[in-house]
N, CA, C and O atoms as a MOPAC input file, in Angstrom:
PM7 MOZYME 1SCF
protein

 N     66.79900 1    95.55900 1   124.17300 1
 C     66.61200 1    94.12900 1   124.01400 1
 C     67.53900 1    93.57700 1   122.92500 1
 O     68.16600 1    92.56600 1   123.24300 1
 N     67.81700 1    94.28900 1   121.14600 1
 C     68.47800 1    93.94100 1   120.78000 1
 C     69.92600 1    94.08300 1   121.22400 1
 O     70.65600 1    93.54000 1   120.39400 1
 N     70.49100 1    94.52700 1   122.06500 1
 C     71.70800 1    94.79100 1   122.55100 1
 C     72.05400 1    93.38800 1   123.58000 1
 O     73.02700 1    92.63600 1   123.52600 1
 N     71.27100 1    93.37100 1   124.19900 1
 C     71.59300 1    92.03200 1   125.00700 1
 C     71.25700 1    90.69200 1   124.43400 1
 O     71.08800 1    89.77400 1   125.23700 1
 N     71.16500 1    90.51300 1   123.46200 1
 C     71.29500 1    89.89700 1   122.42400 1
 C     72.46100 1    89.31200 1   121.87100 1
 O     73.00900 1    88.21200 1   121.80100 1
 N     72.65600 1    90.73300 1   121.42700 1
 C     74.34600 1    91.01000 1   120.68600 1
 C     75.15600 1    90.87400 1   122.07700 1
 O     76.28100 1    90.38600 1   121.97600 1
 N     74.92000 1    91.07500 1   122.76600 1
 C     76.60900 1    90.64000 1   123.75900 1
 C     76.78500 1    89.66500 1   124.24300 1
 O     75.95300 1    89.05100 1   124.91200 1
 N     78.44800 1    89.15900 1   123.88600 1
 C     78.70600 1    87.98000 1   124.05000 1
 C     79.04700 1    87.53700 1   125.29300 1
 O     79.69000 1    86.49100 1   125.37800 1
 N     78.62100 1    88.35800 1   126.63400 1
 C     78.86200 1    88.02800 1   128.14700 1
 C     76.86700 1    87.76800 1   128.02500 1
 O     76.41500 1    86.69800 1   128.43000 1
 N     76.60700 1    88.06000 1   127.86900 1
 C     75.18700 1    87.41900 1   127.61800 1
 C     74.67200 1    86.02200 1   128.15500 1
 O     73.85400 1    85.70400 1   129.01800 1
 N     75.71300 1    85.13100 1   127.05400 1
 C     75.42500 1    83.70800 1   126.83600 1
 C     76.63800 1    82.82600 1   127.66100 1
 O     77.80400 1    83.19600 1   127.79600 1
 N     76.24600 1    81.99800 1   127.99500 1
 C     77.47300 1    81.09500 1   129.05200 1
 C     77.81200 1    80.04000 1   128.13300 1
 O     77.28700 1    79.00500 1   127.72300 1
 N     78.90700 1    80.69400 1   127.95600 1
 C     79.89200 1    79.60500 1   127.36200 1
 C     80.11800 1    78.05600 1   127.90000 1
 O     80.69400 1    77.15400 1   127.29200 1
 N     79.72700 1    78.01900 1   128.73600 1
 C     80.02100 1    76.42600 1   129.82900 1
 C     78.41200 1    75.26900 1   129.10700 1
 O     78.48600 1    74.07100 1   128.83600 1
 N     77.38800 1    75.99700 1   129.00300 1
 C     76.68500 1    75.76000 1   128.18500 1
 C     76.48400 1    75.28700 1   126.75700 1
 O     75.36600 1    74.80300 1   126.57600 1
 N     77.13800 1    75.30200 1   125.88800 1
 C     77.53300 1    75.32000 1   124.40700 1
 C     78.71500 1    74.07700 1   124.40400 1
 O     78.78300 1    73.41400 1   123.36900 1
 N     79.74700 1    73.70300 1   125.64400 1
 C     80.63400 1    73.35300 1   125.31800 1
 C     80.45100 1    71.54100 1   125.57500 1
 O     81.17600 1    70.74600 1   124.97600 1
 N     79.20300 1    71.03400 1   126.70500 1
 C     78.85600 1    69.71900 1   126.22500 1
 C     78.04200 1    69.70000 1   124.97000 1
 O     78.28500 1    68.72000 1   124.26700 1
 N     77.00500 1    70.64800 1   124.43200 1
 C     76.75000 1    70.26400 1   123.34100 1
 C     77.52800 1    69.91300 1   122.11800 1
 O     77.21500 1    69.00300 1   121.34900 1
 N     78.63900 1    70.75300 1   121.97900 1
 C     79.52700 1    70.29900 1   121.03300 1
 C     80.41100 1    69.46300 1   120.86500 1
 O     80.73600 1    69.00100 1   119.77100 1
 N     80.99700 1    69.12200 1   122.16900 1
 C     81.61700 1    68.32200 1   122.66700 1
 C     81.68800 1    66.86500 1   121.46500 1
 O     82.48800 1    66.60500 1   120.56700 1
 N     80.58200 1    66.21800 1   121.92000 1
 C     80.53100 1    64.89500 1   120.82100 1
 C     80.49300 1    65.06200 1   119.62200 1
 O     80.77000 1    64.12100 1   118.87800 1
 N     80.12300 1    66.36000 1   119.09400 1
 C     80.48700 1    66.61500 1   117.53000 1
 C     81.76600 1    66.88500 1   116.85200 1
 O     82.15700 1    66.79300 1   115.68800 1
 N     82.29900 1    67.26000 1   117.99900 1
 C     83.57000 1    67.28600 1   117.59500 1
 C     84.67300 1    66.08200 1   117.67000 1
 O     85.67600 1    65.95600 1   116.96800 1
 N     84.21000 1    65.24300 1   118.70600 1
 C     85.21000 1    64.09300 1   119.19400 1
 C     85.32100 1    63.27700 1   117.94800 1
 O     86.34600 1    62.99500 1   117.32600 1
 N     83.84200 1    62.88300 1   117.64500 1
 C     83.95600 1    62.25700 1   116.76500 1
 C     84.80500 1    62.08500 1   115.35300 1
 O     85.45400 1    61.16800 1   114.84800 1
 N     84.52200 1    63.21600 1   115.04000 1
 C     85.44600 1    63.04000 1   113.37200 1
 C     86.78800 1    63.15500 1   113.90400 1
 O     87.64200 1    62.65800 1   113.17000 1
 N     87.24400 1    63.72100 1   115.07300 1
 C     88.33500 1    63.62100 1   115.62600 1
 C     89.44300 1    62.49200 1   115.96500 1
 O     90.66700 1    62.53300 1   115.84300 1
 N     88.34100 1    61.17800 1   116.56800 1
 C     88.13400 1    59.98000 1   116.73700 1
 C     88.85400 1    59.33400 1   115.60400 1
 O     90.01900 1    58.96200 1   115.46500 1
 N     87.71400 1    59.31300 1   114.77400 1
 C     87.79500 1    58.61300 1   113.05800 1
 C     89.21800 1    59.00000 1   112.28900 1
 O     89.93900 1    58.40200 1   111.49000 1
 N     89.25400 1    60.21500 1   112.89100 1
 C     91.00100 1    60.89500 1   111.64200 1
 C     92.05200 1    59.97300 1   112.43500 1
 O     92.90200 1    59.21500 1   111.96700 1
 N     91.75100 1    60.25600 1   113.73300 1
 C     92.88100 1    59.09300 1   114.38800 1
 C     93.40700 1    57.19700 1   114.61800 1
 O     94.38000 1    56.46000 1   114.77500 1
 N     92.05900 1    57.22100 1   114.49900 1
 C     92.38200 1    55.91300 1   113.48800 1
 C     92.74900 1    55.59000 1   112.31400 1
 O     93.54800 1    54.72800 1   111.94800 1
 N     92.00800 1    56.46300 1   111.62300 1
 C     92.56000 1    56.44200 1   110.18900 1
 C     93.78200 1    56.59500 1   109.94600 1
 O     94.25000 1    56.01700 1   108.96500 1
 N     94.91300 1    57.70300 1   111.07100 1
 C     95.75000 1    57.79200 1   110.71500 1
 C     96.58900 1    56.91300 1   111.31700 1
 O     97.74300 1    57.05000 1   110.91200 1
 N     96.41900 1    55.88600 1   112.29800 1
 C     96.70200 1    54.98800 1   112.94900 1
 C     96.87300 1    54.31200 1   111.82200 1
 O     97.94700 1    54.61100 1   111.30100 1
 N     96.34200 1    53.62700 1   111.30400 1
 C     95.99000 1    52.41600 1   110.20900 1
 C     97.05900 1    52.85300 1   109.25800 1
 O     98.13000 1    52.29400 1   109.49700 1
 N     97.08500 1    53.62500 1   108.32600 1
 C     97.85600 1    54.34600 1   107.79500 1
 C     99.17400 1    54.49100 1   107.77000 1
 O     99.81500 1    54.58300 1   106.72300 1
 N     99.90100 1    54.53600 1   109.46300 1
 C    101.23400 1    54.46100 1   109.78600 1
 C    101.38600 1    53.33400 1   109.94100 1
 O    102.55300 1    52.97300 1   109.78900 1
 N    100.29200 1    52.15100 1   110.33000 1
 C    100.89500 1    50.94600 1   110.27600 1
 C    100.99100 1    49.97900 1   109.26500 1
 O    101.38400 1    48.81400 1   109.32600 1
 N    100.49800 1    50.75900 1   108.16200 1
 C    100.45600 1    49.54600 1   107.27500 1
 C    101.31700 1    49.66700 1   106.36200 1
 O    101.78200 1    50.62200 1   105.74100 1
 N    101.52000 1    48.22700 1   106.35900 1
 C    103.09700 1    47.83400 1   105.56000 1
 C    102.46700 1    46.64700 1   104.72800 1
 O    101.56100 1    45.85100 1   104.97600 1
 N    103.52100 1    46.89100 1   103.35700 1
 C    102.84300 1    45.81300 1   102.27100 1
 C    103.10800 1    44.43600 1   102.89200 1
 O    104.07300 1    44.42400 1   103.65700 1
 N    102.45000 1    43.25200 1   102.72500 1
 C    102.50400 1    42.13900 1   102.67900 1
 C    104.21900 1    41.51500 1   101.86000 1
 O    104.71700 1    41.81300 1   100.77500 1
 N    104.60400 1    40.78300 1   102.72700 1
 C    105.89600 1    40.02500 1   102.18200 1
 C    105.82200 1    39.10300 1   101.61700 1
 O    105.00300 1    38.39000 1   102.19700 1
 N    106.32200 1    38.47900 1   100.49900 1
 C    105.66700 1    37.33800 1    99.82800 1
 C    106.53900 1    35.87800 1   100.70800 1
 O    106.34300 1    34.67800 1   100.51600 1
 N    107.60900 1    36.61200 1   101.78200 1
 C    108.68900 1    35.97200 1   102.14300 1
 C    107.98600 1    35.55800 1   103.64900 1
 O    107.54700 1    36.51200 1   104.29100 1
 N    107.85500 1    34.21300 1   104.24500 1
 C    106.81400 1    33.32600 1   105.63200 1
 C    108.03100 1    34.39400 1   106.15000 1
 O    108.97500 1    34.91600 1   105.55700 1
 N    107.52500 1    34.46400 1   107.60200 1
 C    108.11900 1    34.50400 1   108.64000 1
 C    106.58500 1    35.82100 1   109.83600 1
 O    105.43800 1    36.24600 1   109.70400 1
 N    107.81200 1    35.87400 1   110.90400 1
 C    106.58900 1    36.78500 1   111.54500 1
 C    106.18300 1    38.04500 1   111.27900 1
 O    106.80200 1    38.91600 1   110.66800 1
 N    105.49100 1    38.07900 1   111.59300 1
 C    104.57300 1    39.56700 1   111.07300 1
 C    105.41700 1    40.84600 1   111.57800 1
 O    106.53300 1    40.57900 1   112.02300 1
 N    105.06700 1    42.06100 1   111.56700 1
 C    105.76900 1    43.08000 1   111.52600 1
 C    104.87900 1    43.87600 1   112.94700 1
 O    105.43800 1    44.00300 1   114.03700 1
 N    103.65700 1    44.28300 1   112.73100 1
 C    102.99300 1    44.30500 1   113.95200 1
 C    103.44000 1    45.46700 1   114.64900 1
 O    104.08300 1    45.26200 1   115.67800 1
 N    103.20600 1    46.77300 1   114.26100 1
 C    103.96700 1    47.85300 1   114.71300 1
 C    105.32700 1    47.96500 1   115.38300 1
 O    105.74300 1    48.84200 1   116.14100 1
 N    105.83900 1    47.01900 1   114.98700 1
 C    107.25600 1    47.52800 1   115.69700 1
 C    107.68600 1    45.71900 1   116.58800 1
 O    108.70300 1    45.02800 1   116.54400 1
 N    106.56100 1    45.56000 1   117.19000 1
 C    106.12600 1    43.82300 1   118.19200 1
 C    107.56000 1    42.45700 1   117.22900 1
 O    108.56500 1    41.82900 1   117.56100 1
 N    106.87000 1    42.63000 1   116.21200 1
 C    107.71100 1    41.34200 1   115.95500 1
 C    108.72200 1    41.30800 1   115.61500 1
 O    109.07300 1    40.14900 1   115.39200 1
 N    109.67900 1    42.23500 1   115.38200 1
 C    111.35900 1    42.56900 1   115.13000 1
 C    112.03900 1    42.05100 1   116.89100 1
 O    112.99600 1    41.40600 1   117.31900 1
 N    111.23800 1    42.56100 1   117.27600 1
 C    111.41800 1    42.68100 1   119.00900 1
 C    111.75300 1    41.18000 1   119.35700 1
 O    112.82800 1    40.60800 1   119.53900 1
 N    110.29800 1    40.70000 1   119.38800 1
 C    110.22100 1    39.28900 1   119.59000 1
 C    111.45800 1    38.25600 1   118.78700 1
 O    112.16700 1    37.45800 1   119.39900 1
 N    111.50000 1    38.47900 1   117.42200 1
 C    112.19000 1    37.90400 1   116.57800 1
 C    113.71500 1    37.88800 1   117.41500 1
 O    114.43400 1    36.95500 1   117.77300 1
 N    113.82600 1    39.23300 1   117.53100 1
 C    115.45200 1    39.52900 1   118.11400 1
 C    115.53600 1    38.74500 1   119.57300 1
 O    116.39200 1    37.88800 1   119.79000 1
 N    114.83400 1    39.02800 1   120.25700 1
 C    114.53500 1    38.30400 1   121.71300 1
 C    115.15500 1    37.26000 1   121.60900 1
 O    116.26200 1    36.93500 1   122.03800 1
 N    114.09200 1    36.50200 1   120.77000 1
 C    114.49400 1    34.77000 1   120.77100 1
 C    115.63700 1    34.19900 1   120.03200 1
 O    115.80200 1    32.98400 1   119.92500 1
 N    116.65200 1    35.34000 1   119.37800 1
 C    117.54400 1    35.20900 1   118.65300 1
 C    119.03500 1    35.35800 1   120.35300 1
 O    120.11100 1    34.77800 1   120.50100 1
 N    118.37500 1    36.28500 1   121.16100 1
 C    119.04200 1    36.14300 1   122.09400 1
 C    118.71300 1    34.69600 1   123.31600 1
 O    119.51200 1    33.96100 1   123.89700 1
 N    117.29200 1    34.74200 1   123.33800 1
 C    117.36900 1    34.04500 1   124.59200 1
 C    117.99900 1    32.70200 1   124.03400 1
 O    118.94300 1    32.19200 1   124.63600 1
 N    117.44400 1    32.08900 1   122.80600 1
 C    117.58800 1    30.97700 1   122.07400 1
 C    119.18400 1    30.23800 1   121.63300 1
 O    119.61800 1    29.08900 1   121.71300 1
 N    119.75400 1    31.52700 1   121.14800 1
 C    120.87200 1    31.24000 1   120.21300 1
 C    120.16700 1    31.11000 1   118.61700 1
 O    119.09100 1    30.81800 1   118.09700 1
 N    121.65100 1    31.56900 1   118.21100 1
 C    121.52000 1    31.32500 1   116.57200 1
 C    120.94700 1    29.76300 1   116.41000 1
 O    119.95800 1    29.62300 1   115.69100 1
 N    121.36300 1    28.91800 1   116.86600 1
 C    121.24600 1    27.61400 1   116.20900 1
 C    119.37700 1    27.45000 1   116.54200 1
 O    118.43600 1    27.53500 1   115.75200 1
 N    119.39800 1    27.19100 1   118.04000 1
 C    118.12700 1    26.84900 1   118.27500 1
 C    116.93800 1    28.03900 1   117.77700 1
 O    115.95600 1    27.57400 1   117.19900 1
 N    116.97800 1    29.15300 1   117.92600 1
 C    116.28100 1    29.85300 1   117.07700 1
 C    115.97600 1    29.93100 1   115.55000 1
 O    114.94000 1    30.36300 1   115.04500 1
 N    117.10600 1    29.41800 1   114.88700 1
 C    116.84100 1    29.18100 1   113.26100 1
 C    115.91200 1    27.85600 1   112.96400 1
 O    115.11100 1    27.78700 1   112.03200 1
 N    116.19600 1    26.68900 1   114.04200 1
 C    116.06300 1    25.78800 1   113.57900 1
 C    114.34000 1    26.04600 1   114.10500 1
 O    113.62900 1    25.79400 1   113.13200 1
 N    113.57000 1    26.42300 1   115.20400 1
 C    112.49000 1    27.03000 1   115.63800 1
 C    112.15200 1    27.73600 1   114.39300 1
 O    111.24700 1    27.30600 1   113.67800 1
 N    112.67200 1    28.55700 1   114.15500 1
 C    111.64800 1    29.30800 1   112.88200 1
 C    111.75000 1    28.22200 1   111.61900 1
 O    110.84300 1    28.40100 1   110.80600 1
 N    112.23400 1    27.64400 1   111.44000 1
 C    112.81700 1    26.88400 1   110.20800 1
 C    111.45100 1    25.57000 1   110.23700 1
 O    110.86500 1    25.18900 1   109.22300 1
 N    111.17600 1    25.04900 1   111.68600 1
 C    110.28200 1    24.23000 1   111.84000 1
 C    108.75600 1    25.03200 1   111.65600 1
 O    107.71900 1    24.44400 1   111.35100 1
 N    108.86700 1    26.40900 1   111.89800 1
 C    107.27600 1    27.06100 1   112.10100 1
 C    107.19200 1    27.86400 1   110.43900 1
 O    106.13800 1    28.31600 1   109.99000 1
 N    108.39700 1    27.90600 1   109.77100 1
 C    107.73700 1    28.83700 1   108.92400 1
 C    108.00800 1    28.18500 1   107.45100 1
 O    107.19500 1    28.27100 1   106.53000 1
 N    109.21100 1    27.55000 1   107.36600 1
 C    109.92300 1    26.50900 1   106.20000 1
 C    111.29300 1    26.69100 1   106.40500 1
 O    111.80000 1    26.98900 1   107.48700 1
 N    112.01400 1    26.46900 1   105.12000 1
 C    112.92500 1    26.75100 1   104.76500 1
 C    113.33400 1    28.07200 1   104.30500 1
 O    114.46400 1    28.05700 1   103.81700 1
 N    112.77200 1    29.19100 1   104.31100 1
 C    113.30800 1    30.22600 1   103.68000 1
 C    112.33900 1    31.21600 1   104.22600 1
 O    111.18600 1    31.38400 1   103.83000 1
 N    113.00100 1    31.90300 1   105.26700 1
 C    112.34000 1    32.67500 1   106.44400 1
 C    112.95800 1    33.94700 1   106.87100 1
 O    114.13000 1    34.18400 1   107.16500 1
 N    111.64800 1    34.91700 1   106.83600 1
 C    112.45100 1    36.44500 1   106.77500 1
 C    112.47300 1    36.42300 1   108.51300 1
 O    111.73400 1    35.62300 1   109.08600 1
 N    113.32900 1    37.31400 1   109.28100 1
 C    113.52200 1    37.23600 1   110.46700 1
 C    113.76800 1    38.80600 1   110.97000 1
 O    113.39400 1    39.67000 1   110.17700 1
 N    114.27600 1    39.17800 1   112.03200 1
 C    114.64400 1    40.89800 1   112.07000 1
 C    116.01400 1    40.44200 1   113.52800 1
 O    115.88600 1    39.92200 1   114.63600 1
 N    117.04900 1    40.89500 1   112.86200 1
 C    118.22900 1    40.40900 1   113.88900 1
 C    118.56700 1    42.30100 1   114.55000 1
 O    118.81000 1    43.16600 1   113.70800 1
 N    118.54300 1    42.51600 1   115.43600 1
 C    118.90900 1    43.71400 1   115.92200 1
 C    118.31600 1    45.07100 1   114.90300 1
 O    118.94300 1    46.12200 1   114.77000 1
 N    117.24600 1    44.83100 1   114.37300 1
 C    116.51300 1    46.17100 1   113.59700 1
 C    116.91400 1    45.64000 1   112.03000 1
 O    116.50200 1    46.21500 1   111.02300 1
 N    117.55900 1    44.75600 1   112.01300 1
 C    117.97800 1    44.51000 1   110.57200 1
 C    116.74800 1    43.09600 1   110.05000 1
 O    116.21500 1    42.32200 1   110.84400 1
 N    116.55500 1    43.09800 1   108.52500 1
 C    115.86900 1    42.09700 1   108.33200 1
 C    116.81800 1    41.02900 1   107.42900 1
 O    117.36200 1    40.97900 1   106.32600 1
 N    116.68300 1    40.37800 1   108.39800 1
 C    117.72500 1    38.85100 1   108.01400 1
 C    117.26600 1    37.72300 1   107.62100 1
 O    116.59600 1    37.08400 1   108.43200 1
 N    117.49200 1    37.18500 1   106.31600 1
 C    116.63900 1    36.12600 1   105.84500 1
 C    117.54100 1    34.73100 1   106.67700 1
 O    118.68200 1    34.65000 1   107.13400 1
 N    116.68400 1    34.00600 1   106.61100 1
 C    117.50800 1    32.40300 1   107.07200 1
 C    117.36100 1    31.65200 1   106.33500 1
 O    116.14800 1    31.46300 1   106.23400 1
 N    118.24300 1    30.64900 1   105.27400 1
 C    118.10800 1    29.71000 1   104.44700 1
 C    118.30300 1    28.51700 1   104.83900 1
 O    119.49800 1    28.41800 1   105.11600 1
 N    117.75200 1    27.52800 1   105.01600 1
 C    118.14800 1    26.01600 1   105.20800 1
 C    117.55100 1    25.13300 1   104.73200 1
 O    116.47000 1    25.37400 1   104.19400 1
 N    118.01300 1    23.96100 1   104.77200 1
 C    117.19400 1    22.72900 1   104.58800 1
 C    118.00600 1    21.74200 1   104.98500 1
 O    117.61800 1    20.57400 1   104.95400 1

């Protein structure tokens, strides 16, 4: 009796593996957000313009730098953000000055 006990063809492994299942996801879960959050966060700019947004608003920024043109795109951000507006021109961050 103690022998079949001790052996590990005994017990069915297929058994054990929903119980643990959610104990494990979880903190699993949580580290991955956490580390989500973590890679995305970037300090605050003291400089208006659009947000940074994992990667989203360089994109956008550049977009409308194409679909727009230089002129009509400066003068668009210039109306939404002020006079002195951080921007992202092809991966680069490009300030715009006007008034």
């Amino acid at each position: 009796m103690v022998l079949e006990t001790l052996n590990p063809m005994h017990y069915n492994i297929t058994s054990l593996v929903p119980d643990a299942m959610p104990v494990a996801t979880v903190p699993l879960l949580i580290l991955m957000c956490f580390l989500f959050l973590v890679w995305n966060y970037e300090e605050t700019s003291s400089i208006p313009g659009p947000g940074y947004c994992m990667g989203i608003g360089p994109l956008i920024s550049h977009g409308r730098f194409l679909w727009m043109g230089v002129g009509n795109a400066c003068n668009y951000y210039n109306k939404t953000y002020g006079e002195f507006v951080r921007v992202w021109i092809s991966g680069e961050e490009t300030f715009i000055i006007s008034k």
